[in-house]
Structures are given as structure tokens and as C-alpha cells.
N, C-alpha and C positions, 0 to 999 in steps of 0.2 A: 928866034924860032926854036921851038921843044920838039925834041925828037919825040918819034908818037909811040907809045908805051905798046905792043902789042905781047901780047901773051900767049906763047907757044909751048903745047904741051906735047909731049914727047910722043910721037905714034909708035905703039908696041903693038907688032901685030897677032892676033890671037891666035892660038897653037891650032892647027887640022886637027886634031882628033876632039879640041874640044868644038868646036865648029861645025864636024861630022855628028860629034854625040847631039848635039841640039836640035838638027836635021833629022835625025833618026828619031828623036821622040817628039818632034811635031809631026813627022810620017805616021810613028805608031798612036798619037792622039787623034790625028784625022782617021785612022782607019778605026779605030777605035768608035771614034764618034759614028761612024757610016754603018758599020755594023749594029750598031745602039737603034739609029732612025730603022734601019732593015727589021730590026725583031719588032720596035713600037709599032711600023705598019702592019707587020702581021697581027698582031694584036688587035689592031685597027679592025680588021680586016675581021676578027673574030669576033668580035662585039659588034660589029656590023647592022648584023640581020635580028642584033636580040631588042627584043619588042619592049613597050611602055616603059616605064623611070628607071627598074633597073638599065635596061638598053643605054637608056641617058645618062645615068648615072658614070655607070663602065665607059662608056667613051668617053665622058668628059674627066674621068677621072686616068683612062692611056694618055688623053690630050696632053694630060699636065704631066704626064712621067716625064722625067729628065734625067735620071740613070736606071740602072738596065737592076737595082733593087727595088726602086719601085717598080717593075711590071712585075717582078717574084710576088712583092707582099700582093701584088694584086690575081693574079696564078689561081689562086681556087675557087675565089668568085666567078674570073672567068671559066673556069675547066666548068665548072658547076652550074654554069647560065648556060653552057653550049652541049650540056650532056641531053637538052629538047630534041636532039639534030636524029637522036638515034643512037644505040651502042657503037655500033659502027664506024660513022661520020664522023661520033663528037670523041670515040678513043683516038681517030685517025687525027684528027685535031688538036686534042691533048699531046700529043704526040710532037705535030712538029710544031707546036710553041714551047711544050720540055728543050726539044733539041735547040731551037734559036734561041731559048734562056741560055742555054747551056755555052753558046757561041760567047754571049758574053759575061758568063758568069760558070766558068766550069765548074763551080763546086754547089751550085744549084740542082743538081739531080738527086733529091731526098725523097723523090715517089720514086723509087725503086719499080714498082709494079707497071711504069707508063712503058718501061726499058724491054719488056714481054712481048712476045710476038699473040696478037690475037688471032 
């Protein structure tokens, strides 16, 4: 009878802090990512009420963002489709989709003039 070959390899076990760093940035990728869906909804949410193709357009075109550049490059068509709402309404608007870009894109505030108290 053959003794049965098995093959054992050595268990080294992985150092804590590299164990902790990989923990910490799938923390900071989830959060990352939740904060991402939080601004697309409001965007959602602002292209909502805007009527015929552009309407459809704009939401199908938030639908398909999947990082937090494309809702920027997409930023003045919206401010621009919701400026109907009224000066008012659509700066107070402008406003906190500026800021929730901003959540995930701090170097996103290049309208200076949205950062203005009306």
C-alpha cells in the first residue's frame, strides 16, 4: 500500500493591520457607493416633473449614471430644464443638487455664483 501524498501548505496568518486596512476601505467603498445612489435620487427626483423628450431624455440618461461624474457632466442640462419651476424654486434646487454633487465630488463647485445667498 502507497502512502497518500497529501500536500500541505504552510498557514501564515495575515498581519491585523493589513486585515483592518481592507475592512476600512470596503467600509469606505460602501459608504461611498450610498452616498453616490443618495445624490442620483435627488437628481431623480429633479427631473421628475420635466415634461416631453427632454423629461425622458434626463431621466433616462440619471438612470444610467454610475459615478457621481456623470451626474456633473449632466448638471446644466438639469439646472437648465428646472430653471421652468420659477427663480426661486429652481435656484433653491440648483442649490442642493450643487451641494449633493459636492458630497461626492468636493472639487465640483465651479458655479461659484449657486454658493450666494438669494
Amino acid at each position: 500500500m502507497t502512502p497518500s501524498l497529501q500536500h500541505h501548505s504552510p498557514t501564515v496568518p495575515m498581519p491585523a493591520w493589513l486585515d483592518a486596512g481592507e475592512a476600512v476601505e470596503r467600509d469606505d467603498r460602501i459608504a461611498a457607493r450610498r452616498n453616490f445612489v443618495h445624490v442620483k435620487r435627488c437628481f431623480m427626483a429633479a427631473v421628475e416633473r420635466v415634461d416631453g423628450r427632454r423629461g425622458l431624455w434626463l431621466r433616462d440618461q440619471v438612470r444610467q449614471a454610475n459615478e457621481p461624474v456623470d451626474l456633473w457632466v449632466l448638471r446644466g442640462a438639469i439646472f437648465d430644464a428646472v430653471s421652468s419651476r420659477g427663480p426661486v424654486a429652481s435656484q433653491e434646487l440648483r442649490l442642493e443638487l450643487q451641494l449633493a454633487l459636492d458630497s461626492v465630488m468636493p472639487s465640483s463647485d465651479d458655479d461659484v455664483p449657486l454658493r450666494m445667498a438669494f
